[in-house]
C-alpha atoms as an extended CHARMM CRD file, in Angstrom:
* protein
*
        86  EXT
         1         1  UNK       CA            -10.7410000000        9.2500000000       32.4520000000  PROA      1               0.0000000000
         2         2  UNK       CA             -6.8360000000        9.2940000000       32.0320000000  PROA      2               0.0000000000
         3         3  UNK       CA             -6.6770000000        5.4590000000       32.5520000000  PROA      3               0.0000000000
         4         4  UNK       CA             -9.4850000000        5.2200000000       29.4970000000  PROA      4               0.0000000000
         5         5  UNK       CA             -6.8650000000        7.8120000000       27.6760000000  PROA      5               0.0000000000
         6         6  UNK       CA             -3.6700000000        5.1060000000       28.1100000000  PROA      6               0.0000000000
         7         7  UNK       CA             -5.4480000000        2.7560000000       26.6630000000  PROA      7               0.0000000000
         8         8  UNK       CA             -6.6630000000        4.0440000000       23.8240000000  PROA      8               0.0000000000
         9         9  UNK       CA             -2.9750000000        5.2660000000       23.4080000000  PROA      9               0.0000000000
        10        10  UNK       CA             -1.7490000000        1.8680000000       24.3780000000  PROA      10              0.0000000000
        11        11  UNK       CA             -4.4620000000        0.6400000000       21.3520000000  PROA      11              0.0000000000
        12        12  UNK       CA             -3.2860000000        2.9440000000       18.6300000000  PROA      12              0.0000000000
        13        13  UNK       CA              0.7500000000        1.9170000000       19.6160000000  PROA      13              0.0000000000
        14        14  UNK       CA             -0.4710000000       -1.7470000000       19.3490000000  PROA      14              0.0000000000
        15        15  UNK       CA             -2.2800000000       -1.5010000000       16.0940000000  PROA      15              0.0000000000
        16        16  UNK       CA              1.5010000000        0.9670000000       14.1900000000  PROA      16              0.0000000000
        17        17  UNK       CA              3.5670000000       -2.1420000000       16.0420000000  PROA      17              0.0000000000
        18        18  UNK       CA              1.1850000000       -5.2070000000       14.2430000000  PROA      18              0.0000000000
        19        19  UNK       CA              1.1600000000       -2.8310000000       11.0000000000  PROA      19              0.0000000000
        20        20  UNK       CA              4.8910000000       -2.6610000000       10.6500000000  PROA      20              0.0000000000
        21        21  UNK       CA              6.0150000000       -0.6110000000        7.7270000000  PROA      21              0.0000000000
        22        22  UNK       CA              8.5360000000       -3.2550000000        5.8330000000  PROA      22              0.0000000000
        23        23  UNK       CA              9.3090000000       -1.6160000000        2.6500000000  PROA      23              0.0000000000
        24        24  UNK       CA              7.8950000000        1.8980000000        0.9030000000  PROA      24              0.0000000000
        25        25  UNK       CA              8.7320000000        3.2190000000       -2.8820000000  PROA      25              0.0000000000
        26        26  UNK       CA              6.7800000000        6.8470000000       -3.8520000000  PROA      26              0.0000000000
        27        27  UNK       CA              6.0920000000        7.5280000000       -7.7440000000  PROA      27              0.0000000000
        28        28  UNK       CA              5.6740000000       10.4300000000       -9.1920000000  PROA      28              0.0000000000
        29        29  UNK       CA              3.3750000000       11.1200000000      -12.0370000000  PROA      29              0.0000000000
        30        30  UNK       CA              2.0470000000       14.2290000000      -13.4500000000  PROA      30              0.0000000000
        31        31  UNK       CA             -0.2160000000       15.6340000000      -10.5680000000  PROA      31              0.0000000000
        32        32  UNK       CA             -0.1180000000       11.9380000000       -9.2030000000  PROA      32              0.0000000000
        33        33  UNK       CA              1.6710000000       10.3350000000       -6.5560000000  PROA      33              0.0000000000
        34        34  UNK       CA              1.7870000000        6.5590000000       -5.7600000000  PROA      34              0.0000000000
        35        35  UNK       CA              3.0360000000        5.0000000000       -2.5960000000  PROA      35              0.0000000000
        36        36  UNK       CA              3.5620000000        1.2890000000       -2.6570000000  PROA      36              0.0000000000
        37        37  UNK       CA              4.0090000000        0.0630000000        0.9370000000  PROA      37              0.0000000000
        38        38  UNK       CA              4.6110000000       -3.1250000000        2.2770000000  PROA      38              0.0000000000
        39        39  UNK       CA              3.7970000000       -3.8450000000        5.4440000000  PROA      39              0.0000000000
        40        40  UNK       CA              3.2210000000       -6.6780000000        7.7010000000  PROA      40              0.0000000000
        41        41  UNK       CA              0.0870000000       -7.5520000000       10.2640000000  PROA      41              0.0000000000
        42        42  UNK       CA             -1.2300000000      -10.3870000000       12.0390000000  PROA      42              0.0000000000
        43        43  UNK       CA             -2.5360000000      -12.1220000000        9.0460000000  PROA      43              0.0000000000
        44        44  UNK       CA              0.6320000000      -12.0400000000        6.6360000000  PROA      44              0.0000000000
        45        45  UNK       CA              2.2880000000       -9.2550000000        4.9080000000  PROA      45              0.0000000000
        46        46  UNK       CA              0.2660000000       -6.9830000000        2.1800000000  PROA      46              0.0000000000
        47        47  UNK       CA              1.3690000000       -4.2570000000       -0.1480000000  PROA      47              0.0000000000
        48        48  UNK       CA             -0.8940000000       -1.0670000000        0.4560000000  PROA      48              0.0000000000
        49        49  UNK       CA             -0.7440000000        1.1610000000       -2.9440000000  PROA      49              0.0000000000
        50        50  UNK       CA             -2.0010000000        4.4670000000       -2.5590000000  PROA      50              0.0000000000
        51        51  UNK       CA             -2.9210000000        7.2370000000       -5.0280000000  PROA      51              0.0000000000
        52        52  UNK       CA             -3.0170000000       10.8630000000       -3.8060000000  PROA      52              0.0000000000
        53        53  UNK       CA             -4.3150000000       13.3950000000       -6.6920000000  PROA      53              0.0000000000
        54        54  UNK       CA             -4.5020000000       16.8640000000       -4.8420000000  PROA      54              0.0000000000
        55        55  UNK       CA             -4.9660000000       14.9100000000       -1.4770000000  PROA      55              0.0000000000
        56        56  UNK       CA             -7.6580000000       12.9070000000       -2.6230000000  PROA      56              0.0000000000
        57        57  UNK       CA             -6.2260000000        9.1920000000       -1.3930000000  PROA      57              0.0000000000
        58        58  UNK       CA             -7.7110000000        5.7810000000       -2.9760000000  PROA      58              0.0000000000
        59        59  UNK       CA             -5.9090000000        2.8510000000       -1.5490000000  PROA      59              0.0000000000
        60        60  UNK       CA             -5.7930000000       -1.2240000000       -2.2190000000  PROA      60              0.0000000000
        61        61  UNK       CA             -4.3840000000       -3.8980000000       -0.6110000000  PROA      61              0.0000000000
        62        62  UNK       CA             -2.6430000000       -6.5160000000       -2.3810000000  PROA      62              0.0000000000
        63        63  UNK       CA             -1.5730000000       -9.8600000000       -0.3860000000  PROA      63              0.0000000000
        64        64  UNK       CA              1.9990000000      -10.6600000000       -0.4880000000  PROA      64              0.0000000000
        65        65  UNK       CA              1.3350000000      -14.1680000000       -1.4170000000  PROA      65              0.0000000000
        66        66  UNK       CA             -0.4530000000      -12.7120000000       -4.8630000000  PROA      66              0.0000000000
        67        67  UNK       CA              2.0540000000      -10.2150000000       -5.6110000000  PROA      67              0.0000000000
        68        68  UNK       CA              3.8220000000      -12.4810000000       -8.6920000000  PROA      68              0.0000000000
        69        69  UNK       CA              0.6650000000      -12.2560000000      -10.4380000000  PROA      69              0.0000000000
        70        70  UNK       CA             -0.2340000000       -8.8100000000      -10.2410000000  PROA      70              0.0000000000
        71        71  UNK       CA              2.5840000000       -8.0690000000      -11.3800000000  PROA      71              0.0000000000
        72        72  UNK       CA              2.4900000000      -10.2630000000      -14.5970000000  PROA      72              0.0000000000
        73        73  UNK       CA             -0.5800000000       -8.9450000000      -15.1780000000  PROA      73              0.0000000000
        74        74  UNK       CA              0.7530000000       -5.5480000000      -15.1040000000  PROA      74              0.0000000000
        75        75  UNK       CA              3.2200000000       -6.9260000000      -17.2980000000  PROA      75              0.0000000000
        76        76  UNK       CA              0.7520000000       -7.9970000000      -19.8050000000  PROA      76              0.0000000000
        77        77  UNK       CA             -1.0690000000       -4.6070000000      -19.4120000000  PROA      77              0.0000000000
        78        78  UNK       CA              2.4060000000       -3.2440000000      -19.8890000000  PROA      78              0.0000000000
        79        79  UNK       CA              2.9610000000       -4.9260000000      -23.1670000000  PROA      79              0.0000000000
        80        80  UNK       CA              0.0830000000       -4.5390000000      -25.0060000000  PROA      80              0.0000000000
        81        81  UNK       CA              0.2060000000       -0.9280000000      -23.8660000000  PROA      81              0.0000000000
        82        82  UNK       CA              3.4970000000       -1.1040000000      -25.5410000000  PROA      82              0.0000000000
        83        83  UNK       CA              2.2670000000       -2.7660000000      -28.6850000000  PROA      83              0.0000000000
        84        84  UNK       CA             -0.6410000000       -0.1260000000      -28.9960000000  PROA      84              0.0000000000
        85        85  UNK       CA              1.5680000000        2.3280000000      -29.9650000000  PROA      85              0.0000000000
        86        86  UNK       CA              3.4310000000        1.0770000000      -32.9840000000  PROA      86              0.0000000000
């Protein structure tokens, strides 16, 4: 039993070391908070963006390697958002 208990600690201490925490920016907004994460697995490096209302999480992931255009599309957004109000 204690030798199935290391490795499912060993497991878990694998899986925070091949989900390294890169880079992390917290927003607040209203009752809203965003984290933006970046982190960086096995497959490449991804930007986790989480937002907790009252401790109700809803998370995506957004590849690294996409990141320059979701941004300009929240630029766009941005802009006509912008625009709207005039």
């Amino acid at each position: 039993m204690v030798s199935v208990i290391k490795l499912i600690i060993k497991k878990k201490e694998e899986k925070v070391q091949n989900n390294d925490l890169l880079h992390t920016e917290k927003i607040l907004a209203d009752r809203k908070i965003f984290f933006l994460d970046l982190k960086q697995n096995a497959r490449g490096k991804v930007v986790k963006i989480t937002e907790d209302v009252s401790g109700n999480r809803d998370t995506i992931m957004v590849p690294a390697d996409i990141l320059g255009d979701f941004i300009a599309a929240l630029t766009d957004i941005k802009e006509t958002a912008d625009s709207a109000g005039e």
